[in-house]
Each structure stands twice: as structure tokens, then as C-alpha cells.
DRENDO-1510 file (C-alpha; in Angstrom, 1 decimal, always signed):
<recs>
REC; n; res; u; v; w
REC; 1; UNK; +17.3; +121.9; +35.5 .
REC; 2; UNK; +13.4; +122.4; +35.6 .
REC; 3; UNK; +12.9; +123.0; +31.7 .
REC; 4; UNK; +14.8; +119.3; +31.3 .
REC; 5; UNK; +12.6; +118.0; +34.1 .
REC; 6; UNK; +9.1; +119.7; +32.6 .
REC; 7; UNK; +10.1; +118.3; +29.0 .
REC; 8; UNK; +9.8; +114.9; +30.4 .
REC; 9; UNK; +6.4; +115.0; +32.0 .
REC; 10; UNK; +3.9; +114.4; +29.1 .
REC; 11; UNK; +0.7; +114.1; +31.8 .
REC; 12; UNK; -0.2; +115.7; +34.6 .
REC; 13; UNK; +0.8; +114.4; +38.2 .
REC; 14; UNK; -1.0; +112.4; +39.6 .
REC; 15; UNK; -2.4; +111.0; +36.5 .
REC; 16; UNK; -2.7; +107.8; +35.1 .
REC; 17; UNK; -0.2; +106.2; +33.3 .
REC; 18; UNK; -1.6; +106.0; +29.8 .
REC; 19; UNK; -0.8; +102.2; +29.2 .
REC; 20; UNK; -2.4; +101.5; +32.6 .
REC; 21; UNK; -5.7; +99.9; +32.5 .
REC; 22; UNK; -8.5; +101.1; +34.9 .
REC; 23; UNK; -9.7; +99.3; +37.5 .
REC; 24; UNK; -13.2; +99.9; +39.8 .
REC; 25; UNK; -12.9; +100.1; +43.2 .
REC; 26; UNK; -14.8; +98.4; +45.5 .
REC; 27; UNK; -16.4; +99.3; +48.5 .
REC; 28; UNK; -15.2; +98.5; +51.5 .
REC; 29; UNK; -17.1; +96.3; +53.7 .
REC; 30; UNK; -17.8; +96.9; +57.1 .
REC; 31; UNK; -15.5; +94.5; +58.4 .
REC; 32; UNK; -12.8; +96.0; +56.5 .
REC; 33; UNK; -13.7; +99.6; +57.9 .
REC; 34; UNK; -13.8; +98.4; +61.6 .
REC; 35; UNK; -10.2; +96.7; +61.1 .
REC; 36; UNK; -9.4; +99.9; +59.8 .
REC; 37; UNK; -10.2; +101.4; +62.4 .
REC; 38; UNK; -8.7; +99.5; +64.9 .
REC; 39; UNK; -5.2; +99.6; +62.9 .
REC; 40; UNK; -5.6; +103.4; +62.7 .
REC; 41; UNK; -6.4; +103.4; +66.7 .
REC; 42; UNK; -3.8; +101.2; +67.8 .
REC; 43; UNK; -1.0; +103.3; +65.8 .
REC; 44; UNK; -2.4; +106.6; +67.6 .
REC; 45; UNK; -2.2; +104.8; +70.8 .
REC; 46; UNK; +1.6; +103.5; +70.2 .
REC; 47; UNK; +2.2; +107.4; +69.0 .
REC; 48; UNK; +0.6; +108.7; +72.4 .
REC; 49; UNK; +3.2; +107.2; +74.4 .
REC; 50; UNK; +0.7; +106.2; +77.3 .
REC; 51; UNK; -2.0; +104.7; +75.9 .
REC; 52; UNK; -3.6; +101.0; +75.7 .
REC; 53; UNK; +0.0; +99.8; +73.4 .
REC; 54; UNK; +2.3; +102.5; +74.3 .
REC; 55; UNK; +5.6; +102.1; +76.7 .
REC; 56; UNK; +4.8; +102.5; +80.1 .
REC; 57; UNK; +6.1; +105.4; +82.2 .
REC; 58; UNK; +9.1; +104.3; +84.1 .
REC; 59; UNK; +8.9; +104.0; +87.6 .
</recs>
């Protein structure tokens, strides 16, 4: 099963795609940073279970 599956792979993983044309990133802005950021600390906070957006302990 792994020779059939290593004959396939002609590039590396994680590679580009030969036909695929490459692109330049751009930086990200510092607006796009702070959202972010903000996305990244609200998810925490769900995941916490107790903070700012999480479920509140039952009384």
C-alpha cells in the first residue's frame, strides 16, 4: 500500500502545485493584526469556560 501511494507523489508535501502560479503575500496591517487578535482572544475565552464569552457557572 505505501509503494502505490509513494509512486503517486511526484513533489514534496507541502509543495506547490507545479501549474499553480505564485502569488506575494502582503503584509498585514495593523488593523488586521488587532482583529486578529481579538478573534484569537475571544476563542480562548469561549474555550476557558469562565471567561468574558464563556457559559456562566450554574448556580
Amino acid at each position: 500500500m505505501a509503494e502505490t501511494t509513494a509512486a503517486r507523489r511526484t513533489f514534496p508535501r507541502g509543495a506547490a502545485h507545479p501549474a499553480s502560479t505564485p502569488t506575494r503575500r502582503r503584509r498585514a496591517g495593523d488593523a488586521d493584526r488587532k482583529a486578529a487578535a481579538a478573534a484569537l482572544q475571544r476563542a480562548l475565552d469561549r474555550r476557558d469556560n469562565g471567561g468574558a464569552w464563556g457559559h456562566l457557572p450554574q448556580a
